[in-house]
N, C-alpha and C positions, 0 to 999 in steps of 0.2 A: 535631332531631338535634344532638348535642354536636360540639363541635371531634375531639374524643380519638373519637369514634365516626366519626365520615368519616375521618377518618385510616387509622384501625383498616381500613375498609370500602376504602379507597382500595388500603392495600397487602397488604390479602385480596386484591381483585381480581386487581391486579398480579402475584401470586403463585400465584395461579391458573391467569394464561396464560401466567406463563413453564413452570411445572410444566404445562400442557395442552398446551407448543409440543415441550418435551420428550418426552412421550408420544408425542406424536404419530411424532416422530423414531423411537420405541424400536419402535414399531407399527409403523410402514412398512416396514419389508425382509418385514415377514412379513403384512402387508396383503390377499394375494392367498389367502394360506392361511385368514386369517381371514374371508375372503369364500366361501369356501368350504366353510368348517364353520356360518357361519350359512346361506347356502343348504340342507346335506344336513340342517340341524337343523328349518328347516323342512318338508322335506321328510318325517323320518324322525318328527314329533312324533306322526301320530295312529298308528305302531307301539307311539310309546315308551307313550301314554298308554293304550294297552290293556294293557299289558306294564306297566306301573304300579297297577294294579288289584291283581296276583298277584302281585307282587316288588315288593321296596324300590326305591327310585328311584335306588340306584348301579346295579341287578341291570340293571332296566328299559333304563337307559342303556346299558350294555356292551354289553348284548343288541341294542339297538337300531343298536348302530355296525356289529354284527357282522353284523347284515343289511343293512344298507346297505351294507358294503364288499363282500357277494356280489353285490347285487343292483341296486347302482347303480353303486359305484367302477369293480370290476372291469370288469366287463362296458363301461364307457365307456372305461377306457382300452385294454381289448383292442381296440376299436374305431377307435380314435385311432391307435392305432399301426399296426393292419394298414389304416387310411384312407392313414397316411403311405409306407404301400409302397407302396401301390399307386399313390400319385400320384407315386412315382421311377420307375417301372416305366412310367405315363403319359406320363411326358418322355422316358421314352428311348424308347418305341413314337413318339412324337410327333416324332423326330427329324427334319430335314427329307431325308434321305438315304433314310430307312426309310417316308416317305410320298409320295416326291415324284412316282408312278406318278398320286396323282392329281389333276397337273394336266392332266395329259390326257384321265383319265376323266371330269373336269367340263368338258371342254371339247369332249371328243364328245357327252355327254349334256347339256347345255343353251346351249352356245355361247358359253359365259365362260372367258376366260381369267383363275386366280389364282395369286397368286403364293404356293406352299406355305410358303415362307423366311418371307417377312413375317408370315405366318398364326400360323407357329409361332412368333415372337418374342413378337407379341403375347399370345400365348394362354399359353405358357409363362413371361412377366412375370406378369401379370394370376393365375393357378394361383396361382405360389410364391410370390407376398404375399400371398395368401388364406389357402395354407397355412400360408405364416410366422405371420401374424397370426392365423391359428383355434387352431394350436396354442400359441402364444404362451410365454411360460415353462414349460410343460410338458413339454416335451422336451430344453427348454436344458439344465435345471438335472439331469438325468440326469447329465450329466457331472461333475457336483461330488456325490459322496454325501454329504459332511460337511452342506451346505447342504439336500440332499433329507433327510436323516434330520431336520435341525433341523426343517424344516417341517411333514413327516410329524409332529412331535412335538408343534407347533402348533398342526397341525389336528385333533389327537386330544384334546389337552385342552379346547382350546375347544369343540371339539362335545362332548364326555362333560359338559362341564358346564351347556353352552348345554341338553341333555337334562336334566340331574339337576336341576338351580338355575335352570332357565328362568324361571318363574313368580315366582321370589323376583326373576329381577336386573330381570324386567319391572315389578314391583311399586315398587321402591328407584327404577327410571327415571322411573317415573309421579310415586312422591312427588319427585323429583327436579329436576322440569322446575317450573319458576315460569311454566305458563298453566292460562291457567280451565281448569275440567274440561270446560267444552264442548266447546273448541274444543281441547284433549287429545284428547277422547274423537272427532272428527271425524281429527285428524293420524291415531290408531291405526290407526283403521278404514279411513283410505283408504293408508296404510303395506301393510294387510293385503292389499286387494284391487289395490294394487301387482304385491305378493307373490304374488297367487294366478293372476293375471292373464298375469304374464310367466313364472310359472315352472311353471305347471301349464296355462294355460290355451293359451298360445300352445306353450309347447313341444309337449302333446300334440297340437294340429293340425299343427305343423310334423313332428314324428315319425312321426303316421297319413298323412302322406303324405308322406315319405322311406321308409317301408316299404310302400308301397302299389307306388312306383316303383322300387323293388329289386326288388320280386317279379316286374314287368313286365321287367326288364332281366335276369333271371336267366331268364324263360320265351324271351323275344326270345334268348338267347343274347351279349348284350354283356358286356364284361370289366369288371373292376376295379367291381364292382359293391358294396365296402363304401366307397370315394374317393366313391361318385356319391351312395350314398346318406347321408354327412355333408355332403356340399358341397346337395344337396337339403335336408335339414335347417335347416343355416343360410339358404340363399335362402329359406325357406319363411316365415322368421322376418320376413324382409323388407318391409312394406307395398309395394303396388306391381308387385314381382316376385315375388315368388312362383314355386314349384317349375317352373312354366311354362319359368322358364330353364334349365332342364336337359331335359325331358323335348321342349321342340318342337326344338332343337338335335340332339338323338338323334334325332328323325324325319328331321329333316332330313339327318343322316347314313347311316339306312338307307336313305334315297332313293339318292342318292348312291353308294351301294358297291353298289347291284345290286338290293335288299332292297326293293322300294315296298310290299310286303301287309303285313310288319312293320313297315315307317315309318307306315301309316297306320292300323295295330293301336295302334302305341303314339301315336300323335296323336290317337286317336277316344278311346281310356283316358284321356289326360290331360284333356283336355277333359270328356271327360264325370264320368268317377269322380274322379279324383284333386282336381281343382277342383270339382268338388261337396263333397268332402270338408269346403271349408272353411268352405261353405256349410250345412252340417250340423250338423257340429263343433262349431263354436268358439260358438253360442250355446246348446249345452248345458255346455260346459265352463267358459266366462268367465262370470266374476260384474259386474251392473251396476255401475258407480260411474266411478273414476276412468280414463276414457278418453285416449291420447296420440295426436295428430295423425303420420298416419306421415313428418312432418317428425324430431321429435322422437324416434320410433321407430329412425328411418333411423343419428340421428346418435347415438345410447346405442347400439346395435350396434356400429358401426364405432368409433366412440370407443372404447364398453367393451374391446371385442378388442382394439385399440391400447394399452390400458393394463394391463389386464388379463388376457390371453390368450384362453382360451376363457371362463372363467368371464364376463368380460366381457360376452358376450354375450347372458346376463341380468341381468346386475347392470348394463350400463348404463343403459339405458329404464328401471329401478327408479329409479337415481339420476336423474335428469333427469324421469321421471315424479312423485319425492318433493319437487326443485325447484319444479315449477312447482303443485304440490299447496299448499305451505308460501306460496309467493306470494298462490296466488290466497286462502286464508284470510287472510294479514297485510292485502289489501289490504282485503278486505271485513267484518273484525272491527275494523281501526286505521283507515277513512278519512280522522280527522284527520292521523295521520304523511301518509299520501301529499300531501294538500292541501296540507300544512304543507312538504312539500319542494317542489312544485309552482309555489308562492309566494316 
């Protein structure tokens, strides 16, 4: 290779990353939007691609946002917001003035004395950063329309085009990337079953039973029954914990208020059906391949929300499952690198 050619190559590179640092800048305010519209594009592909068939592929596309924004947007963020009432509505029943009748009643019914004030400090912290963090920029930015229109404007074009031009930008990515095609063609595929895994596979068991436990909470008679069953949803998401933390907590509160055939109505339900569910479920819904330790699981959740709002909470685990994906090939296709650092 000439002098004039590594030169040439030196300050392509260099200009590369100051124009990719750039980018990167010009992407980030609207990052969370663009997270958003590749999720619902996955989501909405095997519509578009039947609706591709009979229409041009702008038609297919249009069409395909237009059902998605009745039959996923909408619907999630009507949810979202009457969850957020009802969790105002939660703290001010929760107040310790308007519950504090029982500390007596737990203390004639099992011989514990507690103390309501601390109960509710706790429990009312712990709620509002759940809520803060679930809802995350999606209710901030209500306040500024300038900024929700630009975004909305974001996430329209990226998804109409991630629909129409999908296949073209996947193509340009593939010729794009400088690795063999094997180990291409492994990144893809386990990118995919990422993909299918956290946002089809896990949500549907997390959602068969946040709806299993709303139906239970609406026959039982308990309140704010759309709060319970998004806070179920995401606990469901959770390795570990699981919907368990909402539903024996409820038992344990019908106990409590008078109610023991409904506490142990909806403790025998949980236990049996709703935790069978996921037993059922999730290995007809999840595809074999790239599995995350619910170490890993735990912290792409709460991270993703932390940075992300709610979309976070599947686009974390993707990201941290694509991480340690990317590793374990560099390590087991490059052994000399690692050796060679190791040395």
């Amino acid at each position: 290779m000439s002098t004039d050619t590594k030169r040439s190559k030196r300050f392509l590179l260099i200009l590369g990353l100051l124009v990719g640092l750039l980018s990167f800048l010009i992407v980030l305010p609207f990052l969370t939007w663009i997270l958003v519209a590749v999720i619902l594009a996955y989501a909405l592909t095997p519509i578009n691609d039947r609706l591709s068939r009979r229409f041009s592929s702008g038609l297919s596309a249009g069409l395909s946002i237009l059902i998605g924004l009745f039959l996923i947007v909408l619907p999630i963020v009507i949810i979202l917001g009457v969850a957020a009432g009802q969790a105002r509505q939660l703290f001010a029943d929760f107040e310790p003035g308007n519950v504090s009748q029982l500390d007596d009643v737990i203390a004639d019914r099992f011989g514990v004395q507690v103390d309501i004030a601390t109960l509710h400090d706790a429990f009312s912290g712990a709620v509002k950063t759940g809520a803060r963090g679930l809802a995350g920029n999606l209710f901030s930015i209500i306040g500024g329309l300038p900024e929700l229109f630009i975004g909305f404007t974001v996430l329209f074009f990226v998804l109409f085009y991630l629909l129409k031009d999908g296949e073209q930008a996947v193509a340009w990515f593939r010729r794009s990337l400088p690795i063999e095609p094997a180990v291409q063609k492994e990144l893809f595929e386990g990118t995919g079953l990422l993909l299918h895994n956290s946002l089809v596979g896990t949500a549907a068991v997390a959602g068969a039973q946040a709806a299993l436990l709303g139906v239970a909470f609406l026959v039982l008679g308990l309140g704010n029954v759309i709060f319970w069953i998004v806070t179920t949803f995401v606990a469901a998401m959770i390795p570990l914990v699981g919907a368990s933390i909402v539903w024996i907590p409820a038992s344990l509160y019908l106990f409590v208020i008078g109610r023991p055939i409904a506490g142990v109505v909806l403790f025998v339900f949980g236990a049996v059906v709703i935790s069978t569910v996921d037993n059922i479920l999730r290995p007809i819904v999840m595809r074999r391949g790239t599995q995350l330790s619910p170490v890993v699981t735990i912290i792409g959740i709460f991270g993703g929300i932390t940075l992300f709002g709610f979309v976070g909470l599947f686009v974390g685990p993707i990201i941290l499952g694509l991480l340690k994906l990317i590793i374990d090939i560099f390590v087991r296709e490059y052994p000399e690198s690692v050796l060679l650092e190791q040395g």
